[in-house]
C-alpha positions in Angstrom: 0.0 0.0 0.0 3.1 2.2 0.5 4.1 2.1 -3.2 0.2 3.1 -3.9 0.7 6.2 -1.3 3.8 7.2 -2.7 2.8 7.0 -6.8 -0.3 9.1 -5.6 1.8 11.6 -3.5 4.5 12.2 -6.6 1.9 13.2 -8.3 0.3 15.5 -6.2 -3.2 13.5 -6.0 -5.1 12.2 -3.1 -5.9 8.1 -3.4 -9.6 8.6 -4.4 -8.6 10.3 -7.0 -6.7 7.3 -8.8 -6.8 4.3 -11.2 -5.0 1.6 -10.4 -4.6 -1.1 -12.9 -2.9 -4.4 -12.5 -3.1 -8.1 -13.2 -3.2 -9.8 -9.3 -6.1 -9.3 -7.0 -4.3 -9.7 -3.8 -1.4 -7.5 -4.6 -2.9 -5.0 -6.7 -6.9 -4.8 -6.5 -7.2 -5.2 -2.3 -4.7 -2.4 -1.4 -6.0 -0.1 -3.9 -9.1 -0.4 -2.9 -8.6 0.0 0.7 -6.9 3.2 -0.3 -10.1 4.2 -1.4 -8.9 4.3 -5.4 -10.8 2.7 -8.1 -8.8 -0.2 -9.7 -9.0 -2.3 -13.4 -8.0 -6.0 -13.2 -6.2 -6.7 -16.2 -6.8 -10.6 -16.8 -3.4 -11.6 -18.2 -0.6 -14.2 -17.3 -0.4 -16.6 -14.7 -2.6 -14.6 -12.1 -5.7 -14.5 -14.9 -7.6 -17.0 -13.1 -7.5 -15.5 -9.6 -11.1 -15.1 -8.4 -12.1 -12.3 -5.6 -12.6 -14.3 -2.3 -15.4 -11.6 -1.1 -17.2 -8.9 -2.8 -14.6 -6.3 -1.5 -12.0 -7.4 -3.7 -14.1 -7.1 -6.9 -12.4 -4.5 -9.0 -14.5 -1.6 -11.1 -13.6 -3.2 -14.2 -11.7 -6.3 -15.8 -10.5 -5.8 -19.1 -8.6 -8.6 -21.1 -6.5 -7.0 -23.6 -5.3 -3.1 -24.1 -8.4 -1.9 -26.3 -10.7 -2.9 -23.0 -8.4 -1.2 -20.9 -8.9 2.0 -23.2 -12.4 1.7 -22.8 -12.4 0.8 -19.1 -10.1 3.9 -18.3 -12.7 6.2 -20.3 -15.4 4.9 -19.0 -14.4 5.5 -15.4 -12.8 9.0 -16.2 -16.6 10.2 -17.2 
């Protein structure tokens, strides 16, 4: 969660403020979303399977392949 404080400080943002996207639920989605920031589940390599163990680690979006990550970053800029 450190690293999320930090990238969010260097850039002169507060945490709800932020998108966080990455490809493991445990490592990526959770913390970000304790942090209160929204967060994209990209589905790729050896962590695409992982399935959230509770609905608190469901992410705001789950894209598979750049395009959907386009479209999911639009969408929650709106």
């Amino acid at each position: 969660m450190r690293l999320f404080l930090q990238a969010a400080e260097t850039l002169q943002v507060k945490a709800h403020e932020c998108i966080m996207v990455g490809d493991r639920i445990d490592n990526d989605i959770v913390p970000a979303k304790l942090l209160g920031m929204r967060a994209i589940l990209f589905r790729t390599g050896r962590h695409r399977d992982q399935a959230p163990r509770t609905w608190e680690e469901l992410p705001d979006r789950q894209v598979y392949d750049v395009a959907g990550l386009d479209l999911a970053l639009r969408t929650l800029l709106r």
